[in-house]
C-alpha positions as CSV (number, residue, x, y, z in Angstrom):
1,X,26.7,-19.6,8.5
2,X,23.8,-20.4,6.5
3,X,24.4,-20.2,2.6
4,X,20.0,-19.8,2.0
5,X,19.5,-16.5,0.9
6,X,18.0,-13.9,3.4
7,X,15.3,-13.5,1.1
8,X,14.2,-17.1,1.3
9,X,15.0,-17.1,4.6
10,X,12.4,-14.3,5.2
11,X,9.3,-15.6,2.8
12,X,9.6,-18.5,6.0
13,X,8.6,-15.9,8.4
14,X,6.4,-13.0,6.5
15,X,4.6,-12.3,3.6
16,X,6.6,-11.2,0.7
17,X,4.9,-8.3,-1.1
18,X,6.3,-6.7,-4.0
19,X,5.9,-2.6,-4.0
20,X,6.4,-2.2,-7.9
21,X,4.0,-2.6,-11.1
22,X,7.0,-3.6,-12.7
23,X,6.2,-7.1,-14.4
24,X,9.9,-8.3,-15.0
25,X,10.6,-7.7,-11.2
26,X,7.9,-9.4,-9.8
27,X,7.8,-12.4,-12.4
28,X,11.6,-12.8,-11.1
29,X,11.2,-12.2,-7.5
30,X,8.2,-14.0,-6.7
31,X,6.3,-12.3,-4.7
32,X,2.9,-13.4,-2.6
33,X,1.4,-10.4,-3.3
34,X,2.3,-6.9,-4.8
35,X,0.9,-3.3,-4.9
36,X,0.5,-0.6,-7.0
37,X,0.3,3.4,-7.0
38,X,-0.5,6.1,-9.7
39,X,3.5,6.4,-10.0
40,X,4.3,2.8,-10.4
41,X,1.4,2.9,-12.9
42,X,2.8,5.4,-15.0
43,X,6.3,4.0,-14.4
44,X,4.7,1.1,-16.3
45,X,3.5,2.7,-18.7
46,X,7.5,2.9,-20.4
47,X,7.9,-1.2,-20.3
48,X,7.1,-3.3,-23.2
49,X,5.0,-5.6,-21.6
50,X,2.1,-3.1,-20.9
51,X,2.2,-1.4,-24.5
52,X,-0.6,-3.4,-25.8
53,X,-2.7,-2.5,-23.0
54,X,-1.9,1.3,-23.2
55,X,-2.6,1.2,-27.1
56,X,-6.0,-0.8,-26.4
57,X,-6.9,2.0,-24.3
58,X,-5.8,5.5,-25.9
59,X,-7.5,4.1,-28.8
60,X,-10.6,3.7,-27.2
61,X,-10.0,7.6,-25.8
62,X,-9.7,8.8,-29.2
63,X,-13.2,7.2,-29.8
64,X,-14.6,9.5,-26.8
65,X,-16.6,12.8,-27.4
66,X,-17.5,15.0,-24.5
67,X,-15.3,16.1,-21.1
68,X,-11.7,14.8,-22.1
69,X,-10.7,15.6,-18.4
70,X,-13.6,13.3,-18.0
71,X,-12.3,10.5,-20.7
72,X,-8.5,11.3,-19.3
73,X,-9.8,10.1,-15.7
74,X,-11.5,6.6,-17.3
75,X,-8.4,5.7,-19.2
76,X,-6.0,6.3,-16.0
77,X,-8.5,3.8,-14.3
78,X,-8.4,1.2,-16.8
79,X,-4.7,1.5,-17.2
80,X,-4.6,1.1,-13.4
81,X,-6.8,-2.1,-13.7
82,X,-5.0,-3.0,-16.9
83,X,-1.5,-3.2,-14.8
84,X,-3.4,-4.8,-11.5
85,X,-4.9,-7.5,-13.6
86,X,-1.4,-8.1,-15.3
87,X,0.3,-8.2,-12.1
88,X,-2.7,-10.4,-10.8
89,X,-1.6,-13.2,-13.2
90,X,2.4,-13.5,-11.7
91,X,1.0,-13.4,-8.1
92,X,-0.6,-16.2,-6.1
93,X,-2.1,-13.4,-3.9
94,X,-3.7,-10.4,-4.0
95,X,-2.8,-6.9,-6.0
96,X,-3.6,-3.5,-3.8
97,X,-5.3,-1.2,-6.3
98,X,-4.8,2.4,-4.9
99,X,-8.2,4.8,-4.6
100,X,-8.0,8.1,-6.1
101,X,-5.6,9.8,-3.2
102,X,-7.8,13.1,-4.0
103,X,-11.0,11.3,-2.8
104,X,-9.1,10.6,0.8
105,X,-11.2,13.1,2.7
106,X,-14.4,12.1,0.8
107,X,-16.2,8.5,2.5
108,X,-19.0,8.5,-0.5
109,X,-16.7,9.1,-3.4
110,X,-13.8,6.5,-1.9
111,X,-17.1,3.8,-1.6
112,X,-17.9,4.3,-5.3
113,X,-14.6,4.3,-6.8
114,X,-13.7,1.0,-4.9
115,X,-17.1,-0.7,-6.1
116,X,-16.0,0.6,-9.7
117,X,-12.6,-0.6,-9.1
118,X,-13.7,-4.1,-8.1
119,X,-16.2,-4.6,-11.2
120,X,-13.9,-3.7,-13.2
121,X,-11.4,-6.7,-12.0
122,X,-14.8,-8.9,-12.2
123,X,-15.1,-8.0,-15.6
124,X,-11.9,-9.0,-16.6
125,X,-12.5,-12.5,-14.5
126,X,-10.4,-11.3,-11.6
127,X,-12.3,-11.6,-8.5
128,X,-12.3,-9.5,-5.5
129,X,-10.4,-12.1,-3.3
130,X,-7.7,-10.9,-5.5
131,X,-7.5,-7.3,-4.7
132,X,-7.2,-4.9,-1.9
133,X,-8.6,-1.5,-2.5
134,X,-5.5,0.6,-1.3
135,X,-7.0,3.7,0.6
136,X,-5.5,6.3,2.8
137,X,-6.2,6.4,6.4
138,X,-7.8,9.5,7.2
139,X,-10.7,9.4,9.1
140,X,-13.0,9.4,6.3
141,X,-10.6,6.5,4.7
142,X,-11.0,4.3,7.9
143,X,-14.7,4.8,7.5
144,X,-14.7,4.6,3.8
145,X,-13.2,1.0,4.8
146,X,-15.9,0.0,7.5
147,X,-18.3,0.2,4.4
148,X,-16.4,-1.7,2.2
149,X,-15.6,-4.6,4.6
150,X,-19.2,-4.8,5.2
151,X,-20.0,-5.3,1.5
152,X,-17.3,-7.8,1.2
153,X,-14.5,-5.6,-0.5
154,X,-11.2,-6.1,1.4
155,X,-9.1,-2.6,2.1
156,X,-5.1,-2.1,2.8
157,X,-5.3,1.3,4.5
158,X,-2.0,2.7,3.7
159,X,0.1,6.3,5.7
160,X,-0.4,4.8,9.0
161,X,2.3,6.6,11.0
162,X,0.0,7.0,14.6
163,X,-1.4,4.2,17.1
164,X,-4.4,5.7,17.5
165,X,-5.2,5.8,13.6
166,X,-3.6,2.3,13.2
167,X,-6.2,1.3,15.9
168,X,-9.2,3.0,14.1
169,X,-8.4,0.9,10.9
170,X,-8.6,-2.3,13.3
171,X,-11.9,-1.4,14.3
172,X,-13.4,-0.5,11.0
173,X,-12.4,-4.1,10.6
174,X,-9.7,-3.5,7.8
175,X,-8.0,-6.3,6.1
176,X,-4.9,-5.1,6.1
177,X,-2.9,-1.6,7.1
178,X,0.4,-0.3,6.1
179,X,2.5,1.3,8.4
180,X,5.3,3.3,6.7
181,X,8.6,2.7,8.3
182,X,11.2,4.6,5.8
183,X,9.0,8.2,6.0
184,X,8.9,7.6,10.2
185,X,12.6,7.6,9.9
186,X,13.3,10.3,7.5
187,X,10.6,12.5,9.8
188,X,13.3,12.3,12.8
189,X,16.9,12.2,10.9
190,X,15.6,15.6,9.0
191,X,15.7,17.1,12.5
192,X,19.0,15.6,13.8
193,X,17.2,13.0,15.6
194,X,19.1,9.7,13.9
195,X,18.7,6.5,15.7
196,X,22.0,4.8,17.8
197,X,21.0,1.3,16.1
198,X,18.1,-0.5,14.4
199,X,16.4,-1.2,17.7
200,X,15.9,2.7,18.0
201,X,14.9,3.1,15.1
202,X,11.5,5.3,15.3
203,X,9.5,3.3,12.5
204,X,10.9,-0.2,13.4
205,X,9.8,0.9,17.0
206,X,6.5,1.9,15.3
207,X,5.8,-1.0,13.9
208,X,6.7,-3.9,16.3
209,X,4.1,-1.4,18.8
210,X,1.9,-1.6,16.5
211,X,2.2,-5.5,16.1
212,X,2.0,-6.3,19.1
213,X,-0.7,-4.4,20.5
214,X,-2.9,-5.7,17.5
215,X,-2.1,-9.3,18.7
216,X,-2.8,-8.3,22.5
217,X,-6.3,-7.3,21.3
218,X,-7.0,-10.6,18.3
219,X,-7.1,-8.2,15.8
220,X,-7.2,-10.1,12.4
221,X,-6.2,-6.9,10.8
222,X,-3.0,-7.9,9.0
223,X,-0.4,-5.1,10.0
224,X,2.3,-4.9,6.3
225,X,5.4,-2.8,6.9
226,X,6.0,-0.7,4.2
227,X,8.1,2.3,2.8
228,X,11.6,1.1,3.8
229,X,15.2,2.7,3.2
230,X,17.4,-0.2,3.9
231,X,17.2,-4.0,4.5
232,X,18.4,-3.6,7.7
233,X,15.1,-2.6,8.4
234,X,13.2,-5.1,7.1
235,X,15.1,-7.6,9.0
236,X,14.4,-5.9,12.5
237,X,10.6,-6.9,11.4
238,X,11.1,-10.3,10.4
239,X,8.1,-12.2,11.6
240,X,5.4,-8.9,11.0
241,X,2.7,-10.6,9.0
242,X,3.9,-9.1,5.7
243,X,6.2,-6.9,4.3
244,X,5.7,-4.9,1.1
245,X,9.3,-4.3,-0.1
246,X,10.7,-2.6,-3.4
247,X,12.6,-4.3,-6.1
248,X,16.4,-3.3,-5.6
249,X,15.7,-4.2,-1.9
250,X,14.2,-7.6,-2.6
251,X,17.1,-8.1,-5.1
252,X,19.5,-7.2,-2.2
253,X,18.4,-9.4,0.2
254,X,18.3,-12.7,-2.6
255,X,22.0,-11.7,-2.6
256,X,22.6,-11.5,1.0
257,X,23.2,-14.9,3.5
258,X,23.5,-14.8,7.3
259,X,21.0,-16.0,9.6
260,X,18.1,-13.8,9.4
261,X,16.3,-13.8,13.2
262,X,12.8,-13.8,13.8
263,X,12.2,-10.5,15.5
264,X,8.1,-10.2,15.9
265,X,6.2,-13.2,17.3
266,X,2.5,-13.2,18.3
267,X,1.8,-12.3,21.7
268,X,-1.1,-13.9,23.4
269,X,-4.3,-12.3,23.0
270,X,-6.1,-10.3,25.9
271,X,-9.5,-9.2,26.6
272,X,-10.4,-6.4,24.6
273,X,-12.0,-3.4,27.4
274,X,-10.5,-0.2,25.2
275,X,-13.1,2.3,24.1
276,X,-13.8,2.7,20.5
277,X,-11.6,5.3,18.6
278,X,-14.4,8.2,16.9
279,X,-13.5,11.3,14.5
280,X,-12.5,13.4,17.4
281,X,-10.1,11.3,19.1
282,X,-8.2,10.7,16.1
283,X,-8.2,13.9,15.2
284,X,-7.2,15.1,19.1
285,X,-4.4,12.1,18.8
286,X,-3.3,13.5,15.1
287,X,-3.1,17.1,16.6
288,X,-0.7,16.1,19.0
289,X,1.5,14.3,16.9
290,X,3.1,16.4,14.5
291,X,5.4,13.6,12.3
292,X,1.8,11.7,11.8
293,X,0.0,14.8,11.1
294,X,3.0,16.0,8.6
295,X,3.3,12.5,6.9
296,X,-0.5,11.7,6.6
297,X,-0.8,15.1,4.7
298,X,2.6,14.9,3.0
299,X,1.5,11.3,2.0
300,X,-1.9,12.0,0.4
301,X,-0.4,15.4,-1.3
302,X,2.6,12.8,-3.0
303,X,0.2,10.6,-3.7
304,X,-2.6,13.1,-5.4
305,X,0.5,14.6,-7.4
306,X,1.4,11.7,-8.7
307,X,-1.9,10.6,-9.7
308,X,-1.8,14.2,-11.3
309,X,1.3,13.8,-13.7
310,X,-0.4,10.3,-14.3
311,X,-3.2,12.0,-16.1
312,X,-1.4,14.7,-17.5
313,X,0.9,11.6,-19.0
314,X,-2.0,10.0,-20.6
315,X,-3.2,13.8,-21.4
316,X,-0.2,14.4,-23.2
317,X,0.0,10.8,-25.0
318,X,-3.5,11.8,-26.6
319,X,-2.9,15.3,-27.8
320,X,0.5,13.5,-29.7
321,X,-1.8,11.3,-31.5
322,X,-4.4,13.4,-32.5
């Protein structure tokens, strides 16, 4: 029996991300990397740390004639690159900085945001080998991605829940995609259909597939497990390149011991004959999967409400002061 946390024992095997824009809970779990979302970013907006950041910019708002849906939308942006760039400084890796989720079915406006995005960072001396513009994998995303890979602007496409769309990413030459494990899951216990064991389970299942198939084909797309409900989990995918994980999780697992397994190794890569995935054969391969199609839309709609009661947050915290 090994007394080395499981925690430690997994940073030996995957990437440790941290799924929070809280700055206490990464500075004390040490992450490699770490993510953020319209909700952790107005989660954030409560802690101490960010205050002087928030003040900074609701002062400049009050400064702002014209549109104030307009200078609402600028402030929620800063504020999200306010939070990366804090978050940037705790992390020896890279922060995933989340597109507009109401842009996901828009290629043009997804490009423009990221650029914006990414000179913003620049502007605060954080370069773009630090950040991963976060955007979700429609088909328009996985395009939106080709573009930005070509320009030199890395992308985490994020609601992966189908091979066929986790496959797409790979050949728009993503950096990174996350597969959501914990809304897989929840998909099939919500009608009756819990797995036996761990090994059953449908997103753990997901995910190895997934894993392994990109090895077969020498994908350098880095497939990150995400969206988990237990650490039980996580430990059936010790060994996936990373693992984006949330706080109380992470704090379980640095109070767990017990050997922790390697459970995904790299297979040896093949030759590479499959067809390229277009529009219509994702869309045919969505169609017929109704827990991708449900999740993909269920995911952006989360997303774009949270990114809603974001604005309406900072909406709310101007009208106060005025």
């Amino acid at each position: 029996m090994t007394s080395v946390s499981k925690l430690q024992q997994l940073r030996e095997l995957s990437v440790v991300v941290a799924d929070t824009g809280d700055f206490d809970a990464v500075k004390r779990l040490r992450p490699v990397d770490c993510t953020t979302n319209p909700t952790l970013v107005r989660k954030a907006l409560d802690l101490p740390v960010y205050a002087e950041a928030i003040d900074k910019e609701l002062a400049w708002a009050r400064t702002q004639s014209g549109d104030k849906q307009a200078v609402v939308e600028e402030v929620v942006d800063r504020l999200t690159i306010a939070v990366g760039s804090a978050l940037a400084g705790l992390v020896p890796g890279r922060v995933s900085t989340e597109v507009d989720a109401d842009l996901a079915h828009d290629t043009e406006a997804t490009v423009k945001k990221a650029h914006k995005f990414i000179d913003m960072y620049a502007a605060g001396g954080i370069g773009r080998e630090r950040v991963l513009i976060k955007v979700a994998a429609t088909w328009e995303g996985v395009e939106a991605a080709r573009q930005l890979q070509r320009a030199g602007i890395d992308c985490n496409l994020t609601l992966i829940f189908n091979r066929t769309q986790a496959l797409a990413c790979s050949e728009a030459g993503a950096f990174l995609i996350s597969p959501f494990v914990g809304r897989i899951l929840d998909w099939y216990v919500a009608r009756g259909e819990a797995p036996s064991n761990i090994d059953a389970d449908p997103g753990v299942v997901f995910v190895r597939g997934v894993y392994d198939e990109f090895k077969r084909r020498g994908s350098s797309t880095v497939v990150m497990g995400a969206s988990f409900r237990s650490t039980a989990q996580i430990e059936a995918l010790a060994g996936c390149d990373r693992l984006t994980i949330s706080p109380d999780l992470l704090e379980k697992l640095e109070a767990e011991t017990g050997e922790l397994p390697r459970k995904l190794s790299p297979v040896k890569a093949e030759a590479n004959t499959h067809a390229p995935i277009d529009a219509e054969r994702l869309a045919k391969d969505l169609a017929d999967d109704p827990m991708a199609t449900e999740k993909l839309r269920d995911g952006i709609a989360a997303f774009a409400k949270d990114l809603v009661g974001l604005r309406q947050t900072i909406a709310e915290r101007l009208s106060a002061a005025a």
